[in-house]
C-alpha positions as CSV (number, residue, x, y, z in Angstrom):
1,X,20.4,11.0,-13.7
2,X,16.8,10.3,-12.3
3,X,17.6,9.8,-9.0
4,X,19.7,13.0,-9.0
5,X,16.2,14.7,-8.6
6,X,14.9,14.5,-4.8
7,X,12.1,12.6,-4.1
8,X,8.6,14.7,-4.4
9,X,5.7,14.2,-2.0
10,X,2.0,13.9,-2.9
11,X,-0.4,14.8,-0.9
12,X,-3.9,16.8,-0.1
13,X,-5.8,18.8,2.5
14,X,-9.0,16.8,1.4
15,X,-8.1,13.9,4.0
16,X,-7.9,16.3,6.9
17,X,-12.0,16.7,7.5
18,X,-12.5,14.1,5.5
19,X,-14.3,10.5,7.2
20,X,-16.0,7.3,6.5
21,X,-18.1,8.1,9.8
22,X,-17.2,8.2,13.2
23,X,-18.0,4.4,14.0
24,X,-15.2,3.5,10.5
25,X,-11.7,2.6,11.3
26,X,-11.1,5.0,8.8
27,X,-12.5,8.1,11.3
28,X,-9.5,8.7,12.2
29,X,-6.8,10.9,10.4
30,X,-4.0,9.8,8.7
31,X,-2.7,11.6,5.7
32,X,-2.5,14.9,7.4
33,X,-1.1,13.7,10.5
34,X,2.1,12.5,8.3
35,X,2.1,15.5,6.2
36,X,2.0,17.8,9.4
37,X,4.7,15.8,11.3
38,X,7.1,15.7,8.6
39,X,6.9,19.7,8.2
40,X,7.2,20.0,12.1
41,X,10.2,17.6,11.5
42,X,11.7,19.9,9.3
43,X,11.7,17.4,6.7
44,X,10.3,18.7,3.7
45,X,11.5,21.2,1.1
46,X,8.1,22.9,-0.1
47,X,9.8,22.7,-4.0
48,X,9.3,19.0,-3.6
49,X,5.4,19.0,-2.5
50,X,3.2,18.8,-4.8
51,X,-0.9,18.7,-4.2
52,X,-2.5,15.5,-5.6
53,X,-5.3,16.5,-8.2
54,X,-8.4,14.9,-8.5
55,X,-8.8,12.7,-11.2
56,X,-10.7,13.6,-14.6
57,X,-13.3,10.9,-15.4
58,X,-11.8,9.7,-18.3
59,X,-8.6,8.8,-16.4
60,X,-10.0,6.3,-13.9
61,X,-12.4,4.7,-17.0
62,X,-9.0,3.1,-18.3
63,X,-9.5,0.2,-15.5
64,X,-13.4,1.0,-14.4
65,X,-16.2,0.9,-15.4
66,X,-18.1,4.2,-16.4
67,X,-21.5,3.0,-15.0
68,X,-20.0,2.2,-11.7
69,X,-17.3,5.3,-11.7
70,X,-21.4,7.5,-12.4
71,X,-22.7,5.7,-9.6
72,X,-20.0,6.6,-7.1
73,X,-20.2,10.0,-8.0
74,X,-24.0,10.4,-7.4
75,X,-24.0,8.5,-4.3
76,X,-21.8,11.1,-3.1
77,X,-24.0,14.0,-4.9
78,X,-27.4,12.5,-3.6
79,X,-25.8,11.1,0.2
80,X,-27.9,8.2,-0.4
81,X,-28.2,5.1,-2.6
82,X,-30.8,2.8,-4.1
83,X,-30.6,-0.8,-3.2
84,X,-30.1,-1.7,-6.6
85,X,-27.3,0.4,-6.7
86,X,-25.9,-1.5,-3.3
87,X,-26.3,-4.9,-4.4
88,X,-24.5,-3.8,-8.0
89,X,-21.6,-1.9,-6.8
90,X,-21.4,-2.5,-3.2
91,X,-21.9,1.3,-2.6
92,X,-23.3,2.1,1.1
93,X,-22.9,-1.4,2.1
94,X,-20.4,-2.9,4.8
95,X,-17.0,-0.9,5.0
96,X,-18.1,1.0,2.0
97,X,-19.9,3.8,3.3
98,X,-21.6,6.7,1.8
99,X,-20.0,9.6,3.8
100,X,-19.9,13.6,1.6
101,X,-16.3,13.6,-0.3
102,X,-16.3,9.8,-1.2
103,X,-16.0,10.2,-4.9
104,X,-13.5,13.5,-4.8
105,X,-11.6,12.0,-2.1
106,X,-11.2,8.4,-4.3
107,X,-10.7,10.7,-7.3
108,X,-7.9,12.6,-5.3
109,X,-5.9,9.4,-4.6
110,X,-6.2,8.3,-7.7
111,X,-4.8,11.4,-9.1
112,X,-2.5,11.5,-6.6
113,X,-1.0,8.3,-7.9
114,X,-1.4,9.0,-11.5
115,X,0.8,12.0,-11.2
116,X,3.5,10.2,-9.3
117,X,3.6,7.5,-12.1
118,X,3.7,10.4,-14.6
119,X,6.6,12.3,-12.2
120,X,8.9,9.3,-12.3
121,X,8.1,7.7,-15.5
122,X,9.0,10.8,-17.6
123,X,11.8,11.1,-15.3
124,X,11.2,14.6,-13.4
125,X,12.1,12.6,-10.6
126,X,13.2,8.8,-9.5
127,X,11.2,8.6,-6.5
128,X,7.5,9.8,-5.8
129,X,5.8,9.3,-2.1
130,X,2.1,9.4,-2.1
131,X,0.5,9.4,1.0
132,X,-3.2,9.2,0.1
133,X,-2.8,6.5,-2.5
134,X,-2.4,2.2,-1.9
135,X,-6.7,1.3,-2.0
136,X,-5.6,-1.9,-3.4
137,X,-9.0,-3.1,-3.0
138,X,-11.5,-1.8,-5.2
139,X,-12.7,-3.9,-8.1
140,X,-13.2,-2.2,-11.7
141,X,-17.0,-2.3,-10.9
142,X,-17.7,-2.0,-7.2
143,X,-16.0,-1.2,-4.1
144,X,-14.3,-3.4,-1.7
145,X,-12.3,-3.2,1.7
146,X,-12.8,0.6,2.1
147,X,-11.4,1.0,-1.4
148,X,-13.8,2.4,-3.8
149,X,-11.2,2.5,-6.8
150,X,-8.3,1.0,-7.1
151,X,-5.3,3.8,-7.7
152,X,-2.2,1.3,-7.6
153,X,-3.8,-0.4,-11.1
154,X,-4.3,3.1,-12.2
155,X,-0.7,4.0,-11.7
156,X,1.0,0.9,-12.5
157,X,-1.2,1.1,-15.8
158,X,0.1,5.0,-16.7
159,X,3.8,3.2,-16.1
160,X,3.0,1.1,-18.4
161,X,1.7,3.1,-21.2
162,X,5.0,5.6,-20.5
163,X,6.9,2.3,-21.9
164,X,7.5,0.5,-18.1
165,X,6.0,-2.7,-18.9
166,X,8.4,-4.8,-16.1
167,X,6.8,-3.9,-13.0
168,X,7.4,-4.8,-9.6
169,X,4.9,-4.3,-7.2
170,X,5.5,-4.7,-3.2
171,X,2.5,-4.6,-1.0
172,X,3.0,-5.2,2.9
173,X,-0.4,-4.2,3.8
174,X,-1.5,-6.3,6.6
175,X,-4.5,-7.4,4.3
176,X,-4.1,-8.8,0.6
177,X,-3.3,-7.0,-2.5
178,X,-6.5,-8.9,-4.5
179,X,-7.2,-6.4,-6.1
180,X,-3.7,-5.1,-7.8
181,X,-3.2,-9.0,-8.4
182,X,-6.7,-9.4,-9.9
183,X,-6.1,-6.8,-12.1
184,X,-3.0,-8.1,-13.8
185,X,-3.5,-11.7,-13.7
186,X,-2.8,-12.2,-17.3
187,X,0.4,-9.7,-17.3
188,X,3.5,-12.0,-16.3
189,X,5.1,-8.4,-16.8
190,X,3.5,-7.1,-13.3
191,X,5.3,-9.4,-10.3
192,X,3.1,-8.5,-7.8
193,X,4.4,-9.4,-4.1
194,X,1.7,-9.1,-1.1
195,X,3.1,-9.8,2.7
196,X,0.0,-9.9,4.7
197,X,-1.7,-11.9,7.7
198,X,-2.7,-15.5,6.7
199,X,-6.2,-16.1,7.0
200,X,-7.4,-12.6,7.4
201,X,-10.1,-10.6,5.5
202,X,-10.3,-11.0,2.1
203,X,-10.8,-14.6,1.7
204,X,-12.7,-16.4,-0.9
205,X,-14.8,-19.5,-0.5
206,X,-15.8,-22.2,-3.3
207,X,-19.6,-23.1,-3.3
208,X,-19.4,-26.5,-2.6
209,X,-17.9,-27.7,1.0
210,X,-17.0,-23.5,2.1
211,X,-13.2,-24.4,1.1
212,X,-10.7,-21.4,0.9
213,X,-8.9,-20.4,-2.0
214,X,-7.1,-18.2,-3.8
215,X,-6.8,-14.5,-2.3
216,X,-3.6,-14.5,-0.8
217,X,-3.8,-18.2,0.4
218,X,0.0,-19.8,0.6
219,X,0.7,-21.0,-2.9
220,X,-1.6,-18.7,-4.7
221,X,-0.3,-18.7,-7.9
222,X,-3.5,-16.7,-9.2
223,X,-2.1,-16.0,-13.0
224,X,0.4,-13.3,-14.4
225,X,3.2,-13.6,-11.8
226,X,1.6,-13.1,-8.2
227,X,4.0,-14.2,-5.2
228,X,1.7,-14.6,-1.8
229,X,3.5,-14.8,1.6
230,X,0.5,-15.5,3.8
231,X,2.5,-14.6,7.5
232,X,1.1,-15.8,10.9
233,X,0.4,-13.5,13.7
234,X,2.5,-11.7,15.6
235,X,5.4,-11.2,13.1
236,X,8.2,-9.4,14.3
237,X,10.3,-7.3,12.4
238,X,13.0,-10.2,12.5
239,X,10.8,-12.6,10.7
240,X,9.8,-9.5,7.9
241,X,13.5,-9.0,7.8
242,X,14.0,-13.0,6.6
243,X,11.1,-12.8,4.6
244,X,12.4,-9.6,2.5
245,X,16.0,-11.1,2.2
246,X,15.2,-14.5,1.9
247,X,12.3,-14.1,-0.9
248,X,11.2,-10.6,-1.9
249,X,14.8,-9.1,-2.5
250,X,15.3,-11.8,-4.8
251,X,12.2,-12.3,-6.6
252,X,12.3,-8.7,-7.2
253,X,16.1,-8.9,-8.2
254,X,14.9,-11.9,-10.8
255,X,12.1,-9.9,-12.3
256,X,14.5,-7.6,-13.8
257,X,12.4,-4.4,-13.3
258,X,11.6,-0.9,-15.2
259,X,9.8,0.4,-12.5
260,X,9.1,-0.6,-8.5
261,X,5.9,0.1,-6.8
262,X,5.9,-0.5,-2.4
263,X,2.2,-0.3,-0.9
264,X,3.0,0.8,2.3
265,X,0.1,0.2,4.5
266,X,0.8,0.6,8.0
267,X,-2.1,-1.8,9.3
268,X,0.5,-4.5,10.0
269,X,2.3,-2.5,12.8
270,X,1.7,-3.8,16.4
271,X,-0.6,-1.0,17.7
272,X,-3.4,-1.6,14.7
273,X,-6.3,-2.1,15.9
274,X,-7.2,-4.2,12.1
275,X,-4.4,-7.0,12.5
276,X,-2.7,-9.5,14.8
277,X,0.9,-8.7,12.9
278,X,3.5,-7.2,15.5
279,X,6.5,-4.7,13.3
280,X,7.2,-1.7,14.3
281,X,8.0,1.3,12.1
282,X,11.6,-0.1,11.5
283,X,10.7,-3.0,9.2
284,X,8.4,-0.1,6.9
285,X,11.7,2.2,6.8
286,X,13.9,-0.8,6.2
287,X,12.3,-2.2,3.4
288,X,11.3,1.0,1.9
289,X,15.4,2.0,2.1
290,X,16.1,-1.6,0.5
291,X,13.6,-0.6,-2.7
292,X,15.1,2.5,-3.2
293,X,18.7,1.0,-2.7
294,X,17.8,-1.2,-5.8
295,X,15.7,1.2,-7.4
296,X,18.7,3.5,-7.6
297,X,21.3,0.6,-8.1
298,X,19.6,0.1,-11.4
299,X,18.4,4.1,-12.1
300,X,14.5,3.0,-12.3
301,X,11.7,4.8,-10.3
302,X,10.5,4.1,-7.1
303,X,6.7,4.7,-6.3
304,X,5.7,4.4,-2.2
305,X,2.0,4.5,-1.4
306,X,0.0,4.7,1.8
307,X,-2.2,1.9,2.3
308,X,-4.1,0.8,5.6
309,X,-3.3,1.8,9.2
310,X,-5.9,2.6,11.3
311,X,-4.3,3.9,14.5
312,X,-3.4,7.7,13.8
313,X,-0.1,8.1,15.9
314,X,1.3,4.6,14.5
315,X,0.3,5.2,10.7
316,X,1.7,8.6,11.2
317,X,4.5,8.4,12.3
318,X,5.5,5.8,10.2
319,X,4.7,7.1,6.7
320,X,6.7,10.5,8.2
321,X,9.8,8.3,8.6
322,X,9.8,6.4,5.2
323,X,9.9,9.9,3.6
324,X,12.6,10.3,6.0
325,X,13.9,7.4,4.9
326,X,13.5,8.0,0.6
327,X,15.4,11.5,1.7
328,X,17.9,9.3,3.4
329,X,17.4,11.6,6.5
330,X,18.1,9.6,9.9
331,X,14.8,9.3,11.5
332,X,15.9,8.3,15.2
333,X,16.0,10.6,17.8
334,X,13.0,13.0,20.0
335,X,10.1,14.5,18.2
336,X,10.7,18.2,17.6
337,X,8.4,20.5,19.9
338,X,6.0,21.1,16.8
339,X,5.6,17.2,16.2
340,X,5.5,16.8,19.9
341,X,2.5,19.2,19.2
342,X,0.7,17.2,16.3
343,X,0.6,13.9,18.1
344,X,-0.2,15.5,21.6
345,X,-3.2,17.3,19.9
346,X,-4.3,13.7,18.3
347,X,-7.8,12.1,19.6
348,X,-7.9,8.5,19.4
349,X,-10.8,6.9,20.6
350,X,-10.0,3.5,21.5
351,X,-8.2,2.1,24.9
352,X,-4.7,3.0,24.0
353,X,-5.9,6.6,22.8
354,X,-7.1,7.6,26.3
355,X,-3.6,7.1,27.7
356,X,-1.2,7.1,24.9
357,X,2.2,5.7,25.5
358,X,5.3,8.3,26.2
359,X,6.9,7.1,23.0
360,X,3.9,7.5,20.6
361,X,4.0,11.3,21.5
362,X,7.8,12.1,21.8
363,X,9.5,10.1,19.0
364,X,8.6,8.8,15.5
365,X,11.3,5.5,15.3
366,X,9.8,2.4,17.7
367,X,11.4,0.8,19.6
368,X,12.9,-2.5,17.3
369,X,10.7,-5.5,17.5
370,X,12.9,-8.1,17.3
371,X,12.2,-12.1,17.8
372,X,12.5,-15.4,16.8
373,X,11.8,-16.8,13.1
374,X,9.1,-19.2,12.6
375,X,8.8,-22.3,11.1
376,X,5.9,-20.9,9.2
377,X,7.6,-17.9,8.2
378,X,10.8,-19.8,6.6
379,X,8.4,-22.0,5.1
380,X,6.6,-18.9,3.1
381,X,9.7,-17.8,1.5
382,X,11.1,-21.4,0.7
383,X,7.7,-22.0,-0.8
384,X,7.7,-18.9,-3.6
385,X,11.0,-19.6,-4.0
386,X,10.4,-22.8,-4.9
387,X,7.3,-22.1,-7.5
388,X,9.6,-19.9,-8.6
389,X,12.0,-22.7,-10.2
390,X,9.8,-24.9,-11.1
391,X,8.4,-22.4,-13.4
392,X,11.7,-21.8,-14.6
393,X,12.5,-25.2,-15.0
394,X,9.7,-25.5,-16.9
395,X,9.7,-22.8,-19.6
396,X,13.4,-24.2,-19.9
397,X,11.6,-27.4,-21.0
398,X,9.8,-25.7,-23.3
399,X,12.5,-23.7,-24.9
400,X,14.5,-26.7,-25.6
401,X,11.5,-29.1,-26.4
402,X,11.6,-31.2,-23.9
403,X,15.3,-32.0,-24.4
């Protein structure tokens, strides 16, 4: 059975000296600090690791584009770009910085994710975890949002040539999945599903009048079969609790799935320093426990990706307890002394890294975050809900002509 096989963990050395530049959010380490703390946990069976590898060219040219993929690899040869090159491909510009391993260390997530589609799709396993992977940003011919290709499209699109064409694809990144949705907006196959903070980077404007739309607005119906929940700040892991039973568990459910894909960014815990959102590491592990509940309820694979999280001990700690979690390993309780070592050794510099909190360096389950539901929160989930079966009704329409 494929989810006799234990779950397998992707991952790499290359993100442990690798930064964007100290003044990035992404200075700061995060896929080593969740590999190391799950080995000082004692939670990882060295058979089940595997090191991501970087991508061959002609992989990643299946969604982008080979003069861009050429231009990202000699901006990271030459440490420098042209302005051309800047304006074309958004390359050294913004939150896209050149910095020395940019294209091996895109490349290596994108592998990283490609192999974990291959793992599960061919069945050597039901469930991958890959730590480096979720840039659900980039664009097929420029980078965006720190994301300088997009692995999720690269791995949903190796699922799909294995035979998985019904994908399901979760993304609770605090910012929205454009870029996965972008990609498959013709593909009523792909239900892609992105929780994220309402009215927060990226949003589009329309030339005349500056009016939002689209890009994870409420309603954003954007093609193929996208699902946004635009959430207000300060959600609590009550409200993502609603919103997964009330809406996600269900559209998923009604999709009828091959194959299920969570981006796990931690960015939307309370202690990020990119978001206003307000979980704690409970509503990451509870949702990634309800995917693999279903994924293993109807014996299809289960892919988990990193994402954003820009505060090491939060984004830590909380992508070492969903591998907890895909092991079904209880997670509560202290920090061994060898993860009490790992955080302690951390270097945060922000407020909250000068004096970290007790908890952030003796245990990795928060403290539950627990709160009212909103209004606006009820509201998201009645609203894709309610797209939902109106679509319904009307390809019944259609079906029996109008009758």
């Amino acid at each position: 059975m494929l989810h006799a096989v234990p779950p397998i963990l992707i991952g790499s050395e290359i993100y442990r000296h690798s930064s964007f530049g100290p003044r990035h959010p992404l200075a700061v380490p995060r896929v080593s600090v969740a590999l190391d703390l799950i080995r000082a946990m004692g939670w990882l069976d060295e058979a089940h690791y595997r090191t991501a590898p970087i991508a061959e060219r002609g992989q990643v040219l299946r969604y982008h584009r080979a003069d861009y993929v050429e231009a990202l690899f000699q901006a990271e040869r030459d440490q420098a770009v042209s302005p051309e090159t800047q304006a074309r491909y958004r390359i050294g510009v913004g939150d896209n910085p050149v910095y020395p391993e940019m294209y091996r260390r895109s490349m290596t997530g994108a592998g990283g994710l490609m192999l974990a589609a291959r793992l599960t799709g061919t069945g050597e396993t039901g469930v991958a975890h890959c730590l480096g992977g979720g840039t659900h940003h980039g664009r097929p011919d420029r980078a965006s949002g720190f994301c300088y290709l997009n692995d999720v499209v690269l791995a949903l699109m190796v699922w799909q040539e294995l035979g998985l064409r019904r994908i399901a694809y979760v993304d609770i990144d605090a910012h929205h999945g454009d870029g996965v949705q972008d990609a498959f907006d013709d593909d009523d196959d792909v239900l892609t599903l992105s929780i994220h903070e309402a009215m927060r980077w990226p949003l589009r404007r329309i030339a005349d009048g500056g009016e939002l739309r689209g890009s994870g607005l409420a309603g954003d119906r954007a093609g193929g079969a996208a699902r946004n929940f635009p959430v207000p700040a300060g959600l609590n892991d009550t409200e993502m609790r609603t919103l997964f039973d009330r809406a996600i568990l269900p559209l998923v459910q009604a999709h009828r799935p091959q194959a299920i894909f969570l981006q796990c960014g931690a960015d939307a815990l309370e202690e990020d320093p990119l978001s206003r959102l307000a979980l704690s590491n409970n509503a990451h592990v509870g949702i990634a426990t309800r995917l693999l509940d279903l994924a293993e309820g109807l014996g299809i694979p289960l892919i988990v990706s990193g994402g954003g999280g820009y505060n090491p001990y939060s984004v830590g700690r909380c992508w070492a307890c969903v591998w907890a979690a895909l092991n079904r390993i209880d997670s509560h309780g202290m920090a061994t002394p060898a993860a009490e070592s790992v955080l302690g050794a951390l270097h945060y510099p922000r407020a909250a890294g000068r004096n970290p909190p007790l908890h952030w360096l003796t245990t990795l389950r928060d403290a539950p975050r627990e709160g009212p539901v909103r209004e606006a929160v009820l509201d998201c989930a009645a609203q894709a809900l309610e797209i939902q079966a109106a679509e319904l009704m009307g390809l019944a329409v259609m079906t029996t002509g109008g009758r």
